[in-house]
Wavefront OBJ file of the C-alpha trace (Angstrom):
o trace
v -16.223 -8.015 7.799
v -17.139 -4.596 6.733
v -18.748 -2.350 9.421
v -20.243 1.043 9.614
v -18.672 3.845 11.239
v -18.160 4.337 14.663
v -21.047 6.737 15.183
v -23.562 4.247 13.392
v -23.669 6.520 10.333
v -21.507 7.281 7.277
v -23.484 10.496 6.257
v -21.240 13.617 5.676
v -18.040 11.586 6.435
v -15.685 10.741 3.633
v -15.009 7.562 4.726
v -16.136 4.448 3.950
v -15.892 2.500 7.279
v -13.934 -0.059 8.540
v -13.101 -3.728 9.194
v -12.291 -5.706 11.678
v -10.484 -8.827 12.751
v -11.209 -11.215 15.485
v -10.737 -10.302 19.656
v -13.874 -9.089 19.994
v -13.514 -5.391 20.955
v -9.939 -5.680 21.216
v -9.417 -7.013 17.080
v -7.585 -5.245 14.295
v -9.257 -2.263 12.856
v -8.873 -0.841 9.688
v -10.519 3.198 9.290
v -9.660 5.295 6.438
v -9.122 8.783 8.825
v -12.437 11.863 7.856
v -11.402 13.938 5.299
v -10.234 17.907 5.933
v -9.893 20.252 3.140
v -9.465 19.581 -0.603
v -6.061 20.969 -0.276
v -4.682 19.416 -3.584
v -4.638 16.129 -5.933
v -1.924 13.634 -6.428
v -1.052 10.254 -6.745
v -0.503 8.899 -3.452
v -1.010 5.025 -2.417
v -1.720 4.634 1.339
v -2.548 5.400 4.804
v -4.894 3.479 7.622
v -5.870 3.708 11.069
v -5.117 0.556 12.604
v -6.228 -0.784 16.455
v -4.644 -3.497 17.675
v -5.292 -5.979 20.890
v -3.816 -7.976 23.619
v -1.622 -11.050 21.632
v -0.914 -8.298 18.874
v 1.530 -6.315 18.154
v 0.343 -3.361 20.077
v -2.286 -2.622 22.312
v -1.880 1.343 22.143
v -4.390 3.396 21.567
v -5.650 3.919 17.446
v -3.023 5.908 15.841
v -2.328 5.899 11.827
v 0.013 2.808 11.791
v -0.252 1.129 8.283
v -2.434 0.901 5.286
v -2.514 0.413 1.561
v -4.548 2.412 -0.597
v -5.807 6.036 -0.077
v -5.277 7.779 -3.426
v -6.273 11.263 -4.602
v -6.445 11.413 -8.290
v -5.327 14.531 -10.856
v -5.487 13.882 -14.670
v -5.929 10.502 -16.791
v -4.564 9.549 -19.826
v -5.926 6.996 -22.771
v -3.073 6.490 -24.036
v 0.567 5.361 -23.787
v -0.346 2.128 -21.697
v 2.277 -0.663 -22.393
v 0.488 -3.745 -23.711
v 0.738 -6.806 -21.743
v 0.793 -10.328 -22.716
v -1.032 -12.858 -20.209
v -0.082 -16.663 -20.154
v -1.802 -17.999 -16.787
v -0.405 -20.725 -15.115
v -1.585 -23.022 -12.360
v -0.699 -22.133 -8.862
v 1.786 -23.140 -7.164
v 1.789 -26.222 -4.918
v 3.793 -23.399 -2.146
v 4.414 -20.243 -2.055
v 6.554 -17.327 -1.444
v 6.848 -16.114 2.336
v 8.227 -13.176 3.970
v 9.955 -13.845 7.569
v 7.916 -12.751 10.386
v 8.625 -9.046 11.771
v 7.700 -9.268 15.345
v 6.256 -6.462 17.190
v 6.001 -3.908 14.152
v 2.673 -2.806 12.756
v 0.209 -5.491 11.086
v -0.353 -5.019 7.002
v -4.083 -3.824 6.699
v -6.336 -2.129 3.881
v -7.662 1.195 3.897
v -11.534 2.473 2.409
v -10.374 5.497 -0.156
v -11.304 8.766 0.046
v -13.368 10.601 -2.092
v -10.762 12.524 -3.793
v -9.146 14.533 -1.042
v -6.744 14.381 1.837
v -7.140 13.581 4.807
v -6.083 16.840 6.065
v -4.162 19.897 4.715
v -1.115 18.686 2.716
v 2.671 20.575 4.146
v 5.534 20.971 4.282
v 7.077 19.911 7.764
v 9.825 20.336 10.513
v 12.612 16.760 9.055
v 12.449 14.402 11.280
v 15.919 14.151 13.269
v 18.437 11.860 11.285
v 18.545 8.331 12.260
v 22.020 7.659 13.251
v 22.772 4.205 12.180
v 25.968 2.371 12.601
v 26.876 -0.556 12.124
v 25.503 -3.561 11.478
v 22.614 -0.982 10.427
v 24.827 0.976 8.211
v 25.968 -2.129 6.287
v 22.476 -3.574 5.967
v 21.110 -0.382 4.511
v 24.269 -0.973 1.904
v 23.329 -4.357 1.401
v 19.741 -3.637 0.519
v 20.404 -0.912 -1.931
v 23.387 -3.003 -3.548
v 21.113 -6.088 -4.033
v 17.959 -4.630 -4.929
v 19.236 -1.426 -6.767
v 16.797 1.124 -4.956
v 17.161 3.930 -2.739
v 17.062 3.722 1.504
v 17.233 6.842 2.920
v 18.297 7.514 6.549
v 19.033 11.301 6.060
v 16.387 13.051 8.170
v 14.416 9.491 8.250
v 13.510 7.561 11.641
v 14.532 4.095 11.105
v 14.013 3.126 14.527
v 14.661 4.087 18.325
v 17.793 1.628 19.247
v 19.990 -1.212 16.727
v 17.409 -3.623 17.493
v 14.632 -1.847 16.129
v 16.710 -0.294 12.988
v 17.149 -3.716 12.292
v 14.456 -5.044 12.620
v 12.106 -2.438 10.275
v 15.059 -2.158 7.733
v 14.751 -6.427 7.572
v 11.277 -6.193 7.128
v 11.887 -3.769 3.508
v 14.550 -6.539 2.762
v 12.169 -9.398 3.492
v 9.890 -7.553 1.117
v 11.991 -6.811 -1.579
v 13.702 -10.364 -1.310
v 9.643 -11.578 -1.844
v 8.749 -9.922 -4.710
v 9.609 -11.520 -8.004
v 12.835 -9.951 -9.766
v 10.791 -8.584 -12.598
v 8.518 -6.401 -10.663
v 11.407 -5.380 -8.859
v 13.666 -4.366 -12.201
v 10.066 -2.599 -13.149
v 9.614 -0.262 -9.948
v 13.380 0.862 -10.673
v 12.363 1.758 -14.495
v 9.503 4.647 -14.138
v 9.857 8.802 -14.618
v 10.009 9.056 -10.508
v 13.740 7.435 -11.116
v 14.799 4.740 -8.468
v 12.599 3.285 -5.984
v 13.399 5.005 -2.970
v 12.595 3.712 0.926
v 11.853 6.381 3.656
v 10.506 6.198 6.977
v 9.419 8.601 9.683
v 6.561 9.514 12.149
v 5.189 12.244 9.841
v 4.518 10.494 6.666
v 6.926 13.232 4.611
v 8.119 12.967 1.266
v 11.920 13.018 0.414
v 10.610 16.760 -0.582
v 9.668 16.681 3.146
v 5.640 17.173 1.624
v 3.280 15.506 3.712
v 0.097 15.188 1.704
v -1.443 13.545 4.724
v -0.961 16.513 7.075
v 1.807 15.610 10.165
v 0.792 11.841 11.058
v 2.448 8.316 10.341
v 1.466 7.129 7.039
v 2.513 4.166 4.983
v 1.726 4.540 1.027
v 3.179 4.749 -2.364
v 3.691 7.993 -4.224
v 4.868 8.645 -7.940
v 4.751 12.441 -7.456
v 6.402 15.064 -4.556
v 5.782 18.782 -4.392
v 9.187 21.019 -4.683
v 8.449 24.865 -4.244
v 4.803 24.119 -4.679
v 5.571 22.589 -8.021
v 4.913 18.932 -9.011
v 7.487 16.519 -9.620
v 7.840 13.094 -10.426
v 8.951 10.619 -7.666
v 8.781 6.712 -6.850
v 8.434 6.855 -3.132
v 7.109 4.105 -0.842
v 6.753 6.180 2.635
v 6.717 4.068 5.663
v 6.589 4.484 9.736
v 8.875 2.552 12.141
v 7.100 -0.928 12.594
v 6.179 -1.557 8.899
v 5.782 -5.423 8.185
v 7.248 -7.173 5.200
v 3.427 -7.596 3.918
v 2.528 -3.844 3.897
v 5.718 -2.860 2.660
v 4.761 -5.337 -0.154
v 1.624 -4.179 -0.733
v 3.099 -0.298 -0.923
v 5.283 -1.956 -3.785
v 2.640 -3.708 -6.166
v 0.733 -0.223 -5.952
v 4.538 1.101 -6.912
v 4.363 -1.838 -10.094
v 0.588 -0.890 -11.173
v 1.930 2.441 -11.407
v 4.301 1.808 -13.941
v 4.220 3.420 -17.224
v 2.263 5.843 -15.430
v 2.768 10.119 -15.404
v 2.666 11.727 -11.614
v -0.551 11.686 -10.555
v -2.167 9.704 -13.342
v -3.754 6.848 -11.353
v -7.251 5.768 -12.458
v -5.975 4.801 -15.776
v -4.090 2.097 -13.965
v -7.116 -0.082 -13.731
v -7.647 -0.168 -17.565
v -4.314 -1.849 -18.595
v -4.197 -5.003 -20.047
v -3.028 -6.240 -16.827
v -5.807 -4.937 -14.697
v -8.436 -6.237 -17.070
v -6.747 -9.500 -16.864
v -6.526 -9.534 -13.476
v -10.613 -8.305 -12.746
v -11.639 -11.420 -15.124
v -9.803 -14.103 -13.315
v -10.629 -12.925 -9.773
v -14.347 -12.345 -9.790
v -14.729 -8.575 -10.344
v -16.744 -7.097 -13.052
v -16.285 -3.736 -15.284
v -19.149 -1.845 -14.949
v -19.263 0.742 -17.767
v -16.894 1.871 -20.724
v -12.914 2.786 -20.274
v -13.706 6.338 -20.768
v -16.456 6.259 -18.185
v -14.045 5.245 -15.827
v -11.637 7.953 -16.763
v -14.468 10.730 -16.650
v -15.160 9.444 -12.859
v -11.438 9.842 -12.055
v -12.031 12.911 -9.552
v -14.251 10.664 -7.236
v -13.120 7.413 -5.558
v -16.843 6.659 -4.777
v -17.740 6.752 -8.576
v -14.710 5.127 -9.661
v -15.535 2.414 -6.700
v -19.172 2.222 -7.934
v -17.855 1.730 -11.637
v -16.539 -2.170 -10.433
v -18.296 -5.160 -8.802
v -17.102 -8.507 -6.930
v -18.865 -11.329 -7.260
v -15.348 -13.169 -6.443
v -14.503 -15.494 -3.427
v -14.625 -13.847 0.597
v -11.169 -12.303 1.475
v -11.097 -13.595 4.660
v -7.852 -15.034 6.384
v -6.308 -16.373 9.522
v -3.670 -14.113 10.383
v -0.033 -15.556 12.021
v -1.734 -14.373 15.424
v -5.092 -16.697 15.168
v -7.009 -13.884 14.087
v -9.245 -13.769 11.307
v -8.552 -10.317 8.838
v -10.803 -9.556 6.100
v -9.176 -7.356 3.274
v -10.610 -4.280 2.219
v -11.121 -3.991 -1.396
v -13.378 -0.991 -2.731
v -11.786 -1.245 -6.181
v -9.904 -3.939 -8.197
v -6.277 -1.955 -7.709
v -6.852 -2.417 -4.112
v -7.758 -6.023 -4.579
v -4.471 -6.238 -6.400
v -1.487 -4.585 -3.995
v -3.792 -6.322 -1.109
v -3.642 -10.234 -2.172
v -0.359 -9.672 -3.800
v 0.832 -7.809 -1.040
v -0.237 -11.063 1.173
v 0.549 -13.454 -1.311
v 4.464 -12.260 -1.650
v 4.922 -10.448 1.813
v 3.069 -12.361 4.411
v 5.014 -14.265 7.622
v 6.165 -16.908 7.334
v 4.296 -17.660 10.552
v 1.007 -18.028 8.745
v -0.517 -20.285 6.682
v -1.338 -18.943 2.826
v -5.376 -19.295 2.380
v -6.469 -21.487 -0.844
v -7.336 -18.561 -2.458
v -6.494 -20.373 -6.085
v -7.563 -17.743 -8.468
v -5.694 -15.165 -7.075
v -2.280 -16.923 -6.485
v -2.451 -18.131 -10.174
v -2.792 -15.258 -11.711
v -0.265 -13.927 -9.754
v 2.183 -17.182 -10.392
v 1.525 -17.258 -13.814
v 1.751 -13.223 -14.111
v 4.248 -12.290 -11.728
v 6.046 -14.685 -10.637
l 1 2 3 4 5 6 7 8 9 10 11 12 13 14 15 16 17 18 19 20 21 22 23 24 25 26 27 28 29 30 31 32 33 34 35 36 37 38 39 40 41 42 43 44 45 46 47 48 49 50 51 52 53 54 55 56 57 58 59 60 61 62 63 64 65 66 67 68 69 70 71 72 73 74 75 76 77 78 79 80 81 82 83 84 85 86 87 88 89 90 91 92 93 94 95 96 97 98 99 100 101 102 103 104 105 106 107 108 109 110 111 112 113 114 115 116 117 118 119 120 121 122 123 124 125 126 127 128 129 130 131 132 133 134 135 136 137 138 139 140 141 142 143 144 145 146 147 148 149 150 151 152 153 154 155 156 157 158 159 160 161 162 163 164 165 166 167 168 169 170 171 172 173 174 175 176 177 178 179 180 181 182 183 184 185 186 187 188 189 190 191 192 193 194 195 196 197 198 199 200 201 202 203 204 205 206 207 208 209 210 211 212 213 214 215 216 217 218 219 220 221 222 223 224 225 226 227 228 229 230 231 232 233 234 235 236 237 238 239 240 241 242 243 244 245 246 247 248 249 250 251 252 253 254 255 256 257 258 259 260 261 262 263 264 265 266 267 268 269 270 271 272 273 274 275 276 277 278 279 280 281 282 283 284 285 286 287 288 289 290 291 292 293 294 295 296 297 298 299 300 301 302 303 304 305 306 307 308 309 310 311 312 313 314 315 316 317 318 319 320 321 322 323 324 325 326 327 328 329 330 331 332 333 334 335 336 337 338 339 340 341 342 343 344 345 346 347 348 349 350 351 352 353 354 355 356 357 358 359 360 361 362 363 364 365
């Protein structure tokens, strides 16, 4: 469910509240974090506040843990979107799964912000290099041999001890090995270059930019900040604990992206593939392309520009909990089932959600 704020109002707050799971007090939450300053704009995919109970993963306090789509926007363009031919397909009798990570960080959805960060974008202190031997060393050259991206370790945190470098560094394999080879091939083929894995406890850039101030973020980026200049990147930024699901949910943002300049995000939603995608799942265009474009410096008008009329998004997670995604905007809706659809434990049981795993089978793969 969807709730208010903690303080029983949203007024002045650029947030848009949270959801829950089940446990009663003790269930998942999901809170986009108030916003600081409007420090600068970019195109950057991600970052939640996520609570979790007793039978969880954790039962620390809240602390910015995972998250999917928190995106500042810059400029939008009309043109130079690829075109996109659609042949749907019924869905499939099973469907992919993503082994279980245990004790890492549970996939959840974040409410946007209205067009700003969450707190003064920096540049920070590295984190201290990883040192990873082997087998860690030789999976990190496994991944980026059999996927073709990037995995960096060099001033990354990858984990405290073997077990746990494993175990986070299986969970971006799990995700890559879940997403269909021609998303995959597509992520690798943007202006940002390669798509490149890091991970550390201040949500940096490979620039070491932290566009959500010094805190653990997970999101997508297609731009970094060099010398206070923009450049283009293809960045998925994780903390230690990342499952295979929100790591596959930072990657269909990194797909929807494609074709895409740095920063350029709104114009996402208007491809072929997006409208495709809104008519088979229940959400509704509001007003004209260029409408949407003009509303590009506000999340809330860009949110208020869609409607769903579609099915609940509801599911029982692999712990017995039931999670509820949040989806202010169809791009959300998008990296959040697909995320779920392609990266979710094996542990759980896919919900008959029909209309969006055939579009996705019959689109993706």
């Amino acid at each position: 469910m969807t709730s208010s704020s903690g303080d029983g109002t949203k007024a002045g707050r650029a947030w848009e509240g949270f959801s829950t799971g089940a446990r009663g007090s003790q269930g998942v939450f999901r809170i986009a974090v108030a916003a600081g300053v409007v420090a600068a704009t970019a195109i950057v995919l991600t970052v939640a506040v996520v609570l979790t109970g007793g039978g969880g993963p954790s039962s620390a306090a809240p602390g910015i843990v995972a998250g999917v789509a928190q995106t500042p926007i810059r400029t939008i363009s009309a043109t130079g979107t690829p075109e996109v031919t659609f042949t749907p397909t019924p869905a499939p009798t099973t469907s992919p799964t993503a082994e279980p990570t245990p004790n890492a960080t549970t996939a959840t959805t974040t409410p946007t912000v209205d067009g700003v960060w969450t707190a003064t974008p920096d540049a920070g202190t590295p984190t201290p290099t990883t040192v990873l031997t082997d087998p860690v060393g030789s999976l990190v050259s496994s991944i980026e041999s059999t996927y073709g991206v990037r995995v960096l370790t060099d001033n990354q945190n990858w984990g405290d001890d073997q077990a746990s470098q494993l175990r986070n560094l299986g969970a971006v394999s799990a995700a890559l090995a879940s997403i269909p080879g021609s998303v995959r091939s597509t992520n690798n083929a943007n202006a940002g270059g390669t798509l490149t894995f890091l991970s550390n406890d201040g949500g940096s850039t490979e620039a070491g930019w932290q566009p959500y101030g010094s805190r653990a973020a997970n999101y997508f980026s297609n731009e970094d900040m060099i010398g206070g200049s923009e450049v283009s990147a293809n960045q998925v930024v994780l903390q230690p604990g990342s499952t295979a699901q929100t790591i596959a949910h930072e990657m269909m943002h990194a797909y929807q992206m494609r074709g895409q300049g740095a920063g350029n995000y709104a114009a996402s939603l208007l491809t072929p593939e997006m409208k495709s995608f809104i008519q088979a799942t229940g959400w509704t265009q509001l007003v004209s392309d260029d409408e949407v474009r003009a509303d590009a410096a506000s999340w809330d008008d860009i949110n208020a520009d869609f409607s769903y009329n579609g099915r609940s998004l509801s599911y029982t997670n692999e712990w017995g909990d039931t999670s509820t995604l949040y989806t202010p905007n169809p791009l959300e809706a998008y990296a959040e089932t697909g995320g779920l659809y392609y990266g979710h434990s094996s542990a759980m049981t896919l919900p008959d959600w029909s209309d969006y795993w055939g579009w996705f089978s019959g689109n993706l793969g």
